[in-house]
VOVOKOL-553250 format. One record per atom (N, C-alpha, C): residue number from 1; atom name; chain; x, y, z; residue in three letters. Coordinates in steps of 0.001 Angstrom, whole numbers, padded with zeros to 6 digits. Layout:
N
VOLO     n   atom   chain         x         y         z   res
VOLO   NUM     CA       A         X         Y         Z   ala
...
% end
This chain:
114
VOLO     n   atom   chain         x         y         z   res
VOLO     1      N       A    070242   -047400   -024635   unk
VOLO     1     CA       A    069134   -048170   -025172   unk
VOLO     1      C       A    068798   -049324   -024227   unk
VOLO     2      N       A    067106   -049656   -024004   unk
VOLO     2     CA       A    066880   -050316   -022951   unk
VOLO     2      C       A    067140   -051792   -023766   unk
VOLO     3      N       A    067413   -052746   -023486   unk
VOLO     3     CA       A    067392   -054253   -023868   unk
VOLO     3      C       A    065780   -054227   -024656   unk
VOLO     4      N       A    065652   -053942   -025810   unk
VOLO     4     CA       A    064367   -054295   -026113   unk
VOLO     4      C       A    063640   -055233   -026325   unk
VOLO     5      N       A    064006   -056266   -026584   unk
VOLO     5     CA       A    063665   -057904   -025905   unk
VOLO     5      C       A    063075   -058349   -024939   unk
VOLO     6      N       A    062990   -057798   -024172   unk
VOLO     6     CA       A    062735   -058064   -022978   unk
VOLO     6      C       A    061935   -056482   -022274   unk
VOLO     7      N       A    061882   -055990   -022908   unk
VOLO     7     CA       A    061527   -054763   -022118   unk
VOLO     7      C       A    059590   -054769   -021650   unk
VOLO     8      N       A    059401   -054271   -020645   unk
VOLO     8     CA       A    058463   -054118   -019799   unk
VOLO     8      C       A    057413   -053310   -020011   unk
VOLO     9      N       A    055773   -053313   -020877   unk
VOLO     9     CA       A    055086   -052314   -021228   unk
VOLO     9      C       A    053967   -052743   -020215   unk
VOLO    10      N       A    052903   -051669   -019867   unk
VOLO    10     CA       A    051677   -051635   -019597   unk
VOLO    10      C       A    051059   -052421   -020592   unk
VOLO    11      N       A    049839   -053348   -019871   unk
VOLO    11     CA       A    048793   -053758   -020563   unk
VOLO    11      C       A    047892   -054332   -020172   unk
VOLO    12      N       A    046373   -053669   -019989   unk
VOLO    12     CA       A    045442   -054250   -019932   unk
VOLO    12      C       A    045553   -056033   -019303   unk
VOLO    13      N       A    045259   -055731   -018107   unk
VOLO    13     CA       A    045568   -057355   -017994   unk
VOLO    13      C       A    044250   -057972   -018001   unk
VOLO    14      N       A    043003   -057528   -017402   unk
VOLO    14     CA       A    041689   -058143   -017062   unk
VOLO    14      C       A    041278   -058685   -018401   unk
VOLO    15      N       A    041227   -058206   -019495   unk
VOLO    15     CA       A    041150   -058586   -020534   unk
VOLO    15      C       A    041931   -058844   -021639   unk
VOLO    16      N       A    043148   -058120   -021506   unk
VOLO    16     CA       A    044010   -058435   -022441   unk
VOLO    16      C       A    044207   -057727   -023894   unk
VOLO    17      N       A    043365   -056725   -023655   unk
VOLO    17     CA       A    043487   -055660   -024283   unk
VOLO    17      C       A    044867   -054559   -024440   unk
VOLO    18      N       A    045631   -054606   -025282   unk
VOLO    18     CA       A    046835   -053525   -025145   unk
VOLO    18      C       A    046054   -052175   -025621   unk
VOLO    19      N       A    046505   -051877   -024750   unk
VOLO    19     CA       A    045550   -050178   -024289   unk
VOLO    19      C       A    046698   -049181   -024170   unk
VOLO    20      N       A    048129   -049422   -024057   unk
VOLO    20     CA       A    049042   -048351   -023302   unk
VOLO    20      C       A    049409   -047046   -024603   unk
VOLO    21      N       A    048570   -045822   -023933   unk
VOLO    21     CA       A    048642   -044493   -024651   unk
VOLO    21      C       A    049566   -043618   -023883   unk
VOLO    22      N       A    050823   -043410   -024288   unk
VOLO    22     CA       A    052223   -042353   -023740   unk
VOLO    22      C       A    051006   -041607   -023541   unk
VOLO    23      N       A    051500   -040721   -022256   unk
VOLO    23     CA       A    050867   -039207   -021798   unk
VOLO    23      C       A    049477   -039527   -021175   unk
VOLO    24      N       A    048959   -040436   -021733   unk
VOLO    24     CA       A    047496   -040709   -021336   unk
VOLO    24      C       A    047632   -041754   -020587   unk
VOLO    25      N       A    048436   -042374   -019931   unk
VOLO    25     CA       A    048581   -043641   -019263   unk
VOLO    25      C       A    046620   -043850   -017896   unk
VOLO    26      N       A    046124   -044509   -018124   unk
VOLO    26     CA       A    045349   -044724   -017115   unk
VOLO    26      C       A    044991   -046026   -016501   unk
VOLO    27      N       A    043971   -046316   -015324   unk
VOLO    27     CA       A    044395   -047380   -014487   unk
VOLO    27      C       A    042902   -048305   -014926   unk
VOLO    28      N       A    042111   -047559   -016012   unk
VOLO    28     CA       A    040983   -048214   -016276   unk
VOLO    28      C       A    041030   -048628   -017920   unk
VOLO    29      N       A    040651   -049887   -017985   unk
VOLO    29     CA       A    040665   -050120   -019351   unk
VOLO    29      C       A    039221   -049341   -020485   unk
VOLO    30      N       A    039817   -049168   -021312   unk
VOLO    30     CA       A    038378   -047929   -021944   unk
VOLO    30      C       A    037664   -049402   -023083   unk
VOLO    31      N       A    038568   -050464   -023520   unk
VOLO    31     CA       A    037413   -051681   -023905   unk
VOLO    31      C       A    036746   -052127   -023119   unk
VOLO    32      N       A    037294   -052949   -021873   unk
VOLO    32     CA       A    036292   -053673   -020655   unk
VOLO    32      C       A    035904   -052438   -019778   unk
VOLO    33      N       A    036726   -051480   -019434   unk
VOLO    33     CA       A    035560   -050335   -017864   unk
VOLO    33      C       A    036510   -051075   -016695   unk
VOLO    34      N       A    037113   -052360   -016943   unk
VOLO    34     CA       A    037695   -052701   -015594   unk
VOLO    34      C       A    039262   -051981   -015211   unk
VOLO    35      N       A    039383   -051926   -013634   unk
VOLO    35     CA       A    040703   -051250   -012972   unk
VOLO    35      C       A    041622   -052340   -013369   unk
VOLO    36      N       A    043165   -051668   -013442   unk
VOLO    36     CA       A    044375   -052496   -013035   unk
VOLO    36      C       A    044619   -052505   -014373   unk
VOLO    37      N       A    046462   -053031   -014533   unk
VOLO    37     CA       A    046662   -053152   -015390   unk
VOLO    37      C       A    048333   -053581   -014753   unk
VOLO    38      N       A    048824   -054335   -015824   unk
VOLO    38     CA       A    050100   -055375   -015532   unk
VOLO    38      C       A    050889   -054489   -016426   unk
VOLO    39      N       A    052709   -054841   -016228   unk
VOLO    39     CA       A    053392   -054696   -017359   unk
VOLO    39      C       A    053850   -056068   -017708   unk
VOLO    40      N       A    053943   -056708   -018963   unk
VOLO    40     CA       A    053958   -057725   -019573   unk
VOLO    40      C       A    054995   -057581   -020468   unk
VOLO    41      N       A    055988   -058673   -020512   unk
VOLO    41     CA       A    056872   -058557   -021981   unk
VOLO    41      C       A    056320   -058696   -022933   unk
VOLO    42      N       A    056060   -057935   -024468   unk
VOLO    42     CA       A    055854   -057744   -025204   unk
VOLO    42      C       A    056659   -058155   -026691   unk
VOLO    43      N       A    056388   -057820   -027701   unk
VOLO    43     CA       A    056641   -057034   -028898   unk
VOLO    43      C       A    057175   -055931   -029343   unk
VOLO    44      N       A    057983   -055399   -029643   unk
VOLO    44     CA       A    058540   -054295   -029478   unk
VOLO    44      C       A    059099   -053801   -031294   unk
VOLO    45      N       A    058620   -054149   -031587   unk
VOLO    45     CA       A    059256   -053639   -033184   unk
VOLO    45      C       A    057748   -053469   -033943   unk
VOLO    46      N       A    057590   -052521   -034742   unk
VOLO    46     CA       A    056313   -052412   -035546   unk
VOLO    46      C       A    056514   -051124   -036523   unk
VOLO    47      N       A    055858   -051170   -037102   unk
VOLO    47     CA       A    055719   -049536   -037986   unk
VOLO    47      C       A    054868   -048352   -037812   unk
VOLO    48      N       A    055638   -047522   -038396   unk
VOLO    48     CA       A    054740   -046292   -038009   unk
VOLO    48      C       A    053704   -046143   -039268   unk
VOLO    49      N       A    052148   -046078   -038022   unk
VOLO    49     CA       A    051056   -045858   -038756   unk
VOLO    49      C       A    050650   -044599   -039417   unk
VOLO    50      N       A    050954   -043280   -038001   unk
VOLO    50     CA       A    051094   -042516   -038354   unk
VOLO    50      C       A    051748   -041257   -037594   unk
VOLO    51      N       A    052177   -040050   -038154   unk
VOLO    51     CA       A    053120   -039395   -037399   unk
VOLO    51      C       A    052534   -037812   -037314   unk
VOLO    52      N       A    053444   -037105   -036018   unk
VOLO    52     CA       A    052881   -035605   -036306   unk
VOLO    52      C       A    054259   -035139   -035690   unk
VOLO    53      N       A    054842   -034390   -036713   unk
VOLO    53     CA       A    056082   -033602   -036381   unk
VOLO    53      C       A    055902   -031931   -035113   unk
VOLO    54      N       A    056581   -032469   -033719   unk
VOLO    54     CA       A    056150   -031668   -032654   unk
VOLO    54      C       A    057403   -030178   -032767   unk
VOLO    55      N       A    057103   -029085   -033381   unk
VOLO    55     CA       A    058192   -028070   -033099   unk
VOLO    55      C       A    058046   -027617   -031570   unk
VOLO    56      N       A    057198   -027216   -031023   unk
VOLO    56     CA       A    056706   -026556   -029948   unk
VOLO    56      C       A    056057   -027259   -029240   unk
VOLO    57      N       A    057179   -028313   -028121   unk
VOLO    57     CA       A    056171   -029471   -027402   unk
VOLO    57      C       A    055387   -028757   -026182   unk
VOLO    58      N       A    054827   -029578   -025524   unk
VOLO    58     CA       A    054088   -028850   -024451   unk
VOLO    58      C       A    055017   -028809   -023380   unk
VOLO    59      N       A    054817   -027898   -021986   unk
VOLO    59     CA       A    054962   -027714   -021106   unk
VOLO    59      C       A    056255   -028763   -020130   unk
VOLO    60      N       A    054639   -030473   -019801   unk
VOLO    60     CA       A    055504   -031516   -019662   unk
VOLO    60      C       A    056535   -032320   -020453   unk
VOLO    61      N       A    056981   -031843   -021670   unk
VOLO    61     CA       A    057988   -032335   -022935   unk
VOLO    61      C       A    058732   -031644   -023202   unk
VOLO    62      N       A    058803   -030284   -022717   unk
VOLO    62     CA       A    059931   -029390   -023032   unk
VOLO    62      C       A    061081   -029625   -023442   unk
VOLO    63      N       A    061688   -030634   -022315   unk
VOLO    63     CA       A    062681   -031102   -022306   unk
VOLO    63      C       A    063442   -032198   -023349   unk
VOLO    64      N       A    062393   -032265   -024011   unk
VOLO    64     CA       A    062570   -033026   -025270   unk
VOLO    64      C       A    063343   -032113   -026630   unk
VOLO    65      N       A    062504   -031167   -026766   unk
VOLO    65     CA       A    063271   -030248   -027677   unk
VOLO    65      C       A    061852   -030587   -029128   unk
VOLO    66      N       A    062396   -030647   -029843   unk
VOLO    66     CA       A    061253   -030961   -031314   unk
VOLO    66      C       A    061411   -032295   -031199   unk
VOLO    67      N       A    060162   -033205   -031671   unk
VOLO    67     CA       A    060267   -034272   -031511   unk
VOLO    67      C       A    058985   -034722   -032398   unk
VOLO    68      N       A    058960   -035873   -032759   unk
VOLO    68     CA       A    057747   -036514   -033852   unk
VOLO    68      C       A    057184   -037319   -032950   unk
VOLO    69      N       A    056110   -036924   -032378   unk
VOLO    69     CA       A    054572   -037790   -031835   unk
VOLO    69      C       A    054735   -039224   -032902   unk
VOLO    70      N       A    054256   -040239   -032586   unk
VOLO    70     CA       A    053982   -041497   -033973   unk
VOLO    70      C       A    053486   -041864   -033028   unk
VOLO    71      N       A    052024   -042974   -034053   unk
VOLO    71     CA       A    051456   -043965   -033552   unk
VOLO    71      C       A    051962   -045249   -034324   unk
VOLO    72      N       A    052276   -046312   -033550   unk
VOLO    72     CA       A    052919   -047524   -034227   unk
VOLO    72      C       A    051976   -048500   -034132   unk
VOLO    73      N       A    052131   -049343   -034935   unk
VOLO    73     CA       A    051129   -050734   -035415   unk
VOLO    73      C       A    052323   -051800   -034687   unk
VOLO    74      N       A    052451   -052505   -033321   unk
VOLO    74     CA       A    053308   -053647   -033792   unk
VOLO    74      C       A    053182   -054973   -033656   unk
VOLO    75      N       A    053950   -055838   -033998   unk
VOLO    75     CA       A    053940   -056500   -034955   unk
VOLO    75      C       A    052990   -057757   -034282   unk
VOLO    76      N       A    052471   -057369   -033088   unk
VOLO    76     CA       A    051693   -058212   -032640   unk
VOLO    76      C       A    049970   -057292   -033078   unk
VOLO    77      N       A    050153   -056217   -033695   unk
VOLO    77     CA       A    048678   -056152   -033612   unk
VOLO    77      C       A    048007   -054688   -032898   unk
VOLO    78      N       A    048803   -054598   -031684   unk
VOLO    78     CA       A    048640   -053374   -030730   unk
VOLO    78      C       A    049207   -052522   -031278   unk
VOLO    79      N       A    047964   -051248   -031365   unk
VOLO    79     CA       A    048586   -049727   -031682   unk
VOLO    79      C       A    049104   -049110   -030006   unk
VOLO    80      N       A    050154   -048760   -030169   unk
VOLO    80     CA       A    050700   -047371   -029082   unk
VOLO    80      C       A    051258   -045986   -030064   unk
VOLO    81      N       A    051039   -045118   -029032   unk
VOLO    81     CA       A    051978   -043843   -029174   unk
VOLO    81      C       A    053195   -043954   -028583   unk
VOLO    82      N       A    054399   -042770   -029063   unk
VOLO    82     CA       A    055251   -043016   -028662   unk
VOLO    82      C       A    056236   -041785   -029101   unk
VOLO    83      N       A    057189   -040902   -029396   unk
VOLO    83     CA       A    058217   -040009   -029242   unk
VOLO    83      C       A    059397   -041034   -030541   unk
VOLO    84      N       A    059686   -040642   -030937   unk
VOLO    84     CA       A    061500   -040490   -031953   unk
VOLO    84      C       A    061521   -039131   -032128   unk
VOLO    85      N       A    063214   -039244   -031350   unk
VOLO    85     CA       A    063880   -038485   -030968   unk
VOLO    85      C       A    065132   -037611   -032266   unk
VOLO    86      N       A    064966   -038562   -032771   unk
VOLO    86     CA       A    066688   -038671   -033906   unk
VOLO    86      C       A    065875   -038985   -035398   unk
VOLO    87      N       A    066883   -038910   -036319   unk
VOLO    87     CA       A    066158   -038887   -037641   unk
VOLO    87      C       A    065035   -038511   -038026   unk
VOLO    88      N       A    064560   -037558   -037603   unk
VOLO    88     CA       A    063277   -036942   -037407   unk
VOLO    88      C       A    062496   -036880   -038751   unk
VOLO    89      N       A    062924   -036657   -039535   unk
VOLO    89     CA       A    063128   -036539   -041205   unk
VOLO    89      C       A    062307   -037412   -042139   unk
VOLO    90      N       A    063047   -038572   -041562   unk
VOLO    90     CA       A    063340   -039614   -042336   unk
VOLO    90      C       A    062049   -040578   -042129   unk
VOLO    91      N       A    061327   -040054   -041170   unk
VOLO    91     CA       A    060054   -040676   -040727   unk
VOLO    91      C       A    059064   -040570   -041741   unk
VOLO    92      N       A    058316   -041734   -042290   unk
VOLO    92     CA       A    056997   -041625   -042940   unk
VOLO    92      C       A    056395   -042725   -042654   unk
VOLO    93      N       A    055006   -043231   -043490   unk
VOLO    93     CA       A    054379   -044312   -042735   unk
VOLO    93      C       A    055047   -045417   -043503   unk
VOLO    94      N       A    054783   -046427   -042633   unk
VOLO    94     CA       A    055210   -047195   -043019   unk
VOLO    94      C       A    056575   -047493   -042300   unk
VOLO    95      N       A    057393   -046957   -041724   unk
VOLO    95     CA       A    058802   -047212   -041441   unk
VOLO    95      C       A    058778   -047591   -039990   unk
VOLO    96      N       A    059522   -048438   -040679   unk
VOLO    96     CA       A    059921   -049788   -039540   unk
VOLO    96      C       A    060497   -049033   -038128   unk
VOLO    97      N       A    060268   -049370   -036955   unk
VOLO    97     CA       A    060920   -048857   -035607   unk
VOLO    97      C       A    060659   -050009   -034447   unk
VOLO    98      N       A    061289   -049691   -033299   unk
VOLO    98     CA       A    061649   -050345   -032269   unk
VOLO    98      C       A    061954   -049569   -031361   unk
VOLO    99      N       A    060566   -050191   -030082   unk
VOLO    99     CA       A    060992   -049758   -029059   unk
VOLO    99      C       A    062210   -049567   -028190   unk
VOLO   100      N       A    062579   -048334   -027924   unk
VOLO   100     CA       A    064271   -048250   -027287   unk
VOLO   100      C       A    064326   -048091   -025870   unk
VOLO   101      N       A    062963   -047123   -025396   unk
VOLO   101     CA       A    062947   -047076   -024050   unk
VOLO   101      C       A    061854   -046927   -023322   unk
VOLO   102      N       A    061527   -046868   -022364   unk
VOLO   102     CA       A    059795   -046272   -021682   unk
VOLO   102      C       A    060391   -046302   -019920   unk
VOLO   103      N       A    059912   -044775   -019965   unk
VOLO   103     CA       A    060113   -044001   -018471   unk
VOLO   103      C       A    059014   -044688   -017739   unk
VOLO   104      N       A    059256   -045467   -016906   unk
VOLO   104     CA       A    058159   -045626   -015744   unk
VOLO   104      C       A    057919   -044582   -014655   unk
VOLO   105      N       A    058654   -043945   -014794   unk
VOLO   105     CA       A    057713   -042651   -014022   unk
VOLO   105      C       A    057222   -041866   -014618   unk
VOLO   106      N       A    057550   -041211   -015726   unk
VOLO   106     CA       A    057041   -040234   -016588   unk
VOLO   106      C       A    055804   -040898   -017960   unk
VOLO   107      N       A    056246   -041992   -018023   unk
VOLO   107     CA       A    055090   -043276   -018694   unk
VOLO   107      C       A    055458   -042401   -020590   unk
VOLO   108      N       A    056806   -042051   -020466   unk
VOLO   108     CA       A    056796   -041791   -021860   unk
VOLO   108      C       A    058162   -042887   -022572   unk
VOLO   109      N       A    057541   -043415   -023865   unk
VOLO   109     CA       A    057562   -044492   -024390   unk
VOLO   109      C       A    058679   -043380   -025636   unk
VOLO   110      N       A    059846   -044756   -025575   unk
VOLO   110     CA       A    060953   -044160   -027180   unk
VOLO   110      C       A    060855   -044847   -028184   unk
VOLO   111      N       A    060422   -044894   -029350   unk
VOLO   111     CA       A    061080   -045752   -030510   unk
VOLO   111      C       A    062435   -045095   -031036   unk
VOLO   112      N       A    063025   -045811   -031853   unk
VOLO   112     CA       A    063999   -045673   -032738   unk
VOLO   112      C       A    064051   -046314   -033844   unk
VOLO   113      N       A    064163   -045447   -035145   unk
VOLO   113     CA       A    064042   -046002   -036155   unk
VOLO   113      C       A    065294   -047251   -036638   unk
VOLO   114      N       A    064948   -048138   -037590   unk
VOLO   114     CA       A    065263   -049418   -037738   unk
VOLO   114      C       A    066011   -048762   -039222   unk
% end
């Protein structure tokens, strides 16, 4: 588990927009149209808004195995996507999670439930 306190996300810096979509990572903000983007310490705990249980991931996720897609609300405000891995189950809206990890090369983002 990465130190989540402190941990390092993409975000919109020209405006300040948190924009960072796992899988969709891009270098243009889709509120302002402007390039670039910072990673900034953040927020890292929020709830799940909403979820889609993955049996048959794609291609680039294979390696994941089954896994629940969620979009999280946190607690600053910013929606992201993101992967839980474990308790797969036990997921509904509303339930509390925390960011655990995010691949900077692969730009895929972990919660773990709380």
């Amino acid at each position: 588990m990465v130190e989540s306190e402190r941990l390092q996300l993409p975000q919109w810096f020209n405006c300040g927009y948190c924009g960072f979509r796992s899988g969709t990572f891009k270098a243009v903000c889709p509120k302002c149209g402007r390039e670039g983007m910072a990673l900034k310490e953040g927020v890292t705990r929020g709830e799940v808004v909403d979820f889609v249980p993955i049996a048959y991931p794609p291609e680039n996720l294979k390696q994941l195995g089954e896994y629940v897609s969620v979009l999280v609300k946190l607690d600053n405000g910013c929606q992201i996507f993101g992967v839980v891995l474990e308790n797969q189950k036990s997921i509904k809206i509303g339930t509390p999670v925390a960011i655990s990890s995010f691949n900077q090369e692969t730009k895929e983002l972990f919660f773990e439930i709380l």
